[in-house]
Backbone bond lengths (Angstrom), bond angles and torsions (degrees), N, CA, C in turn:
res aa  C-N    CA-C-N  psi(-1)  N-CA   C-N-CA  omega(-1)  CA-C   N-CA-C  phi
1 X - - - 1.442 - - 1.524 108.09 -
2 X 1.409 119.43 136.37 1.313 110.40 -157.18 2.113 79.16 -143.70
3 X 1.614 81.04 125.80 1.638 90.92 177.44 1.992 96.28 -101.05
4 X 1.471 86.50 139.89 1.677 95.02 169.65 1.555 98.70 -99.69
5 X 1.316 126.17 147.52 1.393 136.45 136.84 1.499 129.02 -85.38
6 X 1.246 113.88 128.40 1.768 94.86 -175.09 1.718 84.60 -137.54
7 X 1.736 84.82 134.76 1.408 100.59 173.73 1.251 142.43 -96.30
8 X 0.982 175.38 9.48 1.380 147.93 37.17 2.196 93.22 -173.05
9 X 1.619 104.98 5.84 1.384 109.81 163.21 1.669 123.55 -36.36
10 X 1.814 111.43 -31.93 1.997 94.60 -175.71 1.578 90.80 -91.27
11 X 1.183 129.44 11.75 1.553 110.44 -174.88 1.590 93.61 -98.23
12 X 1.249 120.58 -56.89 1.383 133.24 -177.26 2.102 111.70 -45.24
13 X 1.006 117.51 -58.98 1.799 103.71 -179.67 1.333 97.52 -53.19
14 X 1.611 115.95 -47.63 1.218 118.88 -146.39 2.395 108.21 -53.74
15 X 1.506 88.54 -35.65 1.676 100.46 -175.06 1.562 87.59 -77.67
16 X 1.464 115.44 -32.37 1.878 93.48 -161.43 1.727 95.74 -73.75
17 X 1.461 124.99 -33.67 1.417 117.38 -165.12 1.753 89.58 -73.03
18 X 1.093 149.56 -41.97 1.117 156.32 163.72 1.479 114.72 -20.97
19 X 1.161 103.52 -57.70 2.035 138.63 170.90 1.671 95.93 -43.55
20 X 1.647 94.96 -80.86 1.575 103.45 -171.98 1.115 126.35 -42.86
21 X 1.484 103.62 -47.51 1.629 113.83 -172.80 1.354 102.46 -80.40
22 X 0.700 122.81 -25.05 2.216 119.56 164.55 1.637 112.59 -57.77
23 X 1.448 102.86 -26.30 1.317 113.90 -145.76 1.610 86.42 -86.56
24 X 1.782 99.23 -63.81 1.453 98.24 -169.40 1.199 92.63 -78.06
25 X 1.182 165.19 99.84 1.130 151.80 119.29 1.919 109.88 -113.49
26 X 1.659 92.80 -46.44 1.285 93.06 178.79 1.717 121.36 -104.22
27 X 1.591 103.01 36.32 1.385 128.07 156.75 1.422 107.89 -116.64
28 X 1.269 133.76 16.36 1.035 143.69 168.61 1.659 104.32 -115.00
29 X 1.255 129.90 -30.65 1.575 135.03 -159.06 2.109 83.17 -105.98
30 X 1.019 127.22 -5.41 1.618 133.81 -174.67 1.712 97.86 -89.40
31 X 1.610 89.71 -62.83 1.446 92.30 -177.05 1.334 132.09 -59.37
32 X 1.690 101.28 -33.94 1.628 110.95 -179.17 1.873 104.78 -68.50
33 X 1.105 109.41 -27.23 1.430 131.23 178.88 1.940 113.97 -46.09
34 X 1.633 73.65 -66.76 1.599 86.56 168.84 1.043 135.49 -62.66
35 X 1.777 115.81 -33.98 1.297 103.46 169.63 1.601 120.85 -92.44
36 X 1.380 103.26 15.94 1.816 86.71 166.96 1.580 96.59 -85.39
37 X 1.237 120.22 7.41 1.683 109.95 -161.57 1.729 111.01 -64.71
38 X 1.057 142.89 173.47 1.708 127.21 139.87 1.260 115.92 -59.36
39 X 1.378 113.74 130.41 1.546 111.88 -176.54 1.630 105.95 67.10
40 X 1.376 128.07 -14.61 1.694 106.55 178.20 1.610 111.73 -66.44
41 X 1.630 126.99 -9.52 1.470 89.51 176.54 1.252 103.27 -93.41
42 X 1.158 141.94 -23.43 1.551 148.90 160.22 1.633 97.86 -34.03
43 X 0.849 122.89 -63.42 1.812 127.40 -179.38 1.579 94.40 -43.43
44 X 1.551 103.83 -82.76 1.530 100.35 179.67 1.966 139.03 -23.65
45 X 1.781 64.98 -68.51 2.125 76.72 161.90 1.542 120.50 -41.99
46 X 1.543 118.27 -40.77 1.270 151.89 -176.86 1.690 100.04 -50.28
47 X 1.726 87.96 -67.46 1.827 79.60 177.86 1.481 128.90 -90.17
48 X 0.906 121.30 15.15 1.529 151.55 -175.92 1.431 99.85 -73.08
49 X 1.527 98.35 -53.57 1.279 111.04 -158.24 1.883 112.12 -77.50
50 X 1.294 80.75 -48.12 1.969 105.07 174.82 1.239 110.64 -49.52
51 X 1.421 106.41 -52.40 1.350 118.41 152.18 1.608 139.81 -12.91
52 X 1.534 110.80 -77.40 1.089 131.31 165.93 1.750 112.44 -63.08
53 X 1.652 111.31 -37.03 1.910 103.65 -178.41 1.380 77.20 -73.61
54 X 1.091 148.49 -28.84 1.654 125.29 -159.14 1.925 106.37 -63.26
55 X 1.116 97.95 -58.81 1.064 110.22 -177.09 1.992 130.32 -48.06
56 X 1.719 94.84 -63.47 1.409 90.77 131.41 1.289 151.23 29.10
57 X 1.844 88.13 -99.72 1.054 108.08 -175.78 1.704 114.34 -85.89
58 X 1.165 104.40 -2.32 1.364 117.44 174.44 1.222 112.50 -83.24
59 X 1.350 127.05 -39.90 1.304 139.34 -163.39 2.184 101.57 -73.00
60 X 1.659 83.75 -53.68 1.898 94.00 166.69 1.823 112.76 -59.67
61 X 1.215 124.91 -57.36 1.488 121.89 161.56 1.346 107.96 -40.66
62 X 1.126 161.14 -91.56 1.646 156.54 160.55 1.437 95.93 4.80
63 X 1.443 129.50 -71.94 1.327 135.84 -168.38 1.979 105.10 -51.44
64 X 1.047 119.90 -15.06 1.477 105.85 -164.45 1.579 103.40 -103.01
65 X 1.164 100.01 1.13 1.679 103.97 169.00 1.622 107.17 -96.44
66 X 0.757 126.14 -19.35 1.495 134.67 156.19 1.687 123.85 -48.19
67 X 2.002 107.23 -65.88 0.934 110.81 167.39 1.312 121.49 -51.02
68 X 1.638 128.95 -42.44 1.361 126.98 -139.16 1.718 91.58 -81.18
69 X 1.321 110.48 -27.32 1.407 132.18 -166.59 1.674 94.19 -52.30
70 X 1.703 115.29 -58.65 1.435 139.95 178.23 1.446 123.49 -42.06
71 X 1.812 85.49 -41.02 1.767 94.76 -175.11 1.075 114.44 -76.52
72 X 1.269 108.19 -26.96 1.952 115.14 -166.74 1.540 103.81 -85.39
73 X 1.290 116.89 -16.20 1.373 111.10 178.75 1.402 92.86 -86.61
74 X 1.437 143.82 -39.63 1.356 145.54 -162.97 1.253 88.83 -57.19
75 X 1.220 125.07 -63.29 1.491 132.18 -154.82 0.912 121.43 -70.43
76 X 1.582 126.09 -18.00 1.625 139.34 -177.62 1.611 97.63 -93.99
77 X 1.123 97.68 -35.39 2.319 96.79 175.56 1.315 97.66 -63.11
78 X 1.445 115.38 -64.05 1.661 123.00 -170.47 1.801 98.76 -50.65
79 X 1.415 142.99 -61.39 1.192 147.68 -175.58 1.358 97.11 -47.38
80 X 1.846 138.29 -52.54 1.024 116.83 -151.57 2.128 82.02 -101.04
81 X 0.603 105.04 46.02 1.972 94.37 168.41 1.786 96.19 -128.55
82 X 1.563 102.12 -55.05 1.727 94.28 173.74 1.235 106.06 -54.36
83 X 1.453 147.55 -54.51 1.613 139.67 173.44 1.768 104.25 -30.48
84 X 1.171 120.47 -66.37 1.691 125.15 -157.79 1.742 81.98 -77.28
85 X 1.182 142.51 -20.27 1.205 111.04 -179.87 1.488 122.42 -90.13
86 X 2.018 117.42 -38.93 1.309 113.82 140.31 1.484 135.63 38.93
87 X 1.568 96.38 -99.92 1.411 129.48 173.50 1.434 109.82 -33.92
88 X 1.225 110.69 -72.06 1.351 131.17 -170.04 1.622 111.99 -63.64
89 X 1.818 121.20 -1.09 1.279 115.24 177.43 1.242 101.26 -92.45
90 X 1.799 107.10 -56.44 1.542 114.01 -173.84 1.514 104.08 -55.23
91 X 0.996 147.79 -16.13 1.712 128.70 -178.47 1.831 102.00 -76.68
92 X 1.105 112.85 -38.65 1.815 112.58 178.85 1.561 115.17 -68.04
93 X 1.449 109.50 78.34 1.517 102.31 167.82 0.870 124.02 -95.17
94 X 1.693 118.92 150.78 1.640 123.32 168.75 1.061 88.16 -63.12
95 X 2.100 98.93 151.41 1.307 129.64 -172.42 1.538 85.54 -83.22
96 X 1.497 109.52 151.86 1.823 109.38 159.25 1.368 122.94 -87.55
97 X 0.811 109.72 165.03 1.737 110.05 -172.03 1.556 92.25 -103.67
């Protein structure tokens, strides 16, 4: 007895490229929309722009996992130098009177 599997993979892109291209098409017929508006390419430009600080600022957020990475090693050198120095306070006592 011999089981077939049949996969149904060329039907499936075929509806998702179907999906997309519906998708962008009428985010393309939105946008052209908007900018015949008054003030819609100013809007546009607007998010264009937001856009790009968004990003940005994403690129600097990424960066602070880097630093924190830096600090904690700073702080574990600095922790183990005050340890080795320590030692060397408690042995210097004032003489008593």
């Amino acid at each position: 007895m011999t089981v077939s599997m049949t996969t149904s993979t060329t039907e499936k892109p075929k509806s998702d490229k179907d999906f997309v291209t519906r998708l962008a098409d009428a985010g393309e017929d939105a946008l052209q929309r908007i900018a015949e508006l008054p003030g819609g390419q100013k809007a546009l430009t607007a998010m264009n722009d937001l856009r790009t600080r968004v990003d940005d600022l994403a690129k600097k957020v990424r960066g602070i996992d880097e630093l924190e990475g830096r600090v904690a090693k700073l702080e574990k050198e600095l922790a183990a130098l005050k340890k080795a120095r320590t030692p060397a306070r408690g042995q210097t006592r004032k003489p008593t009177a």
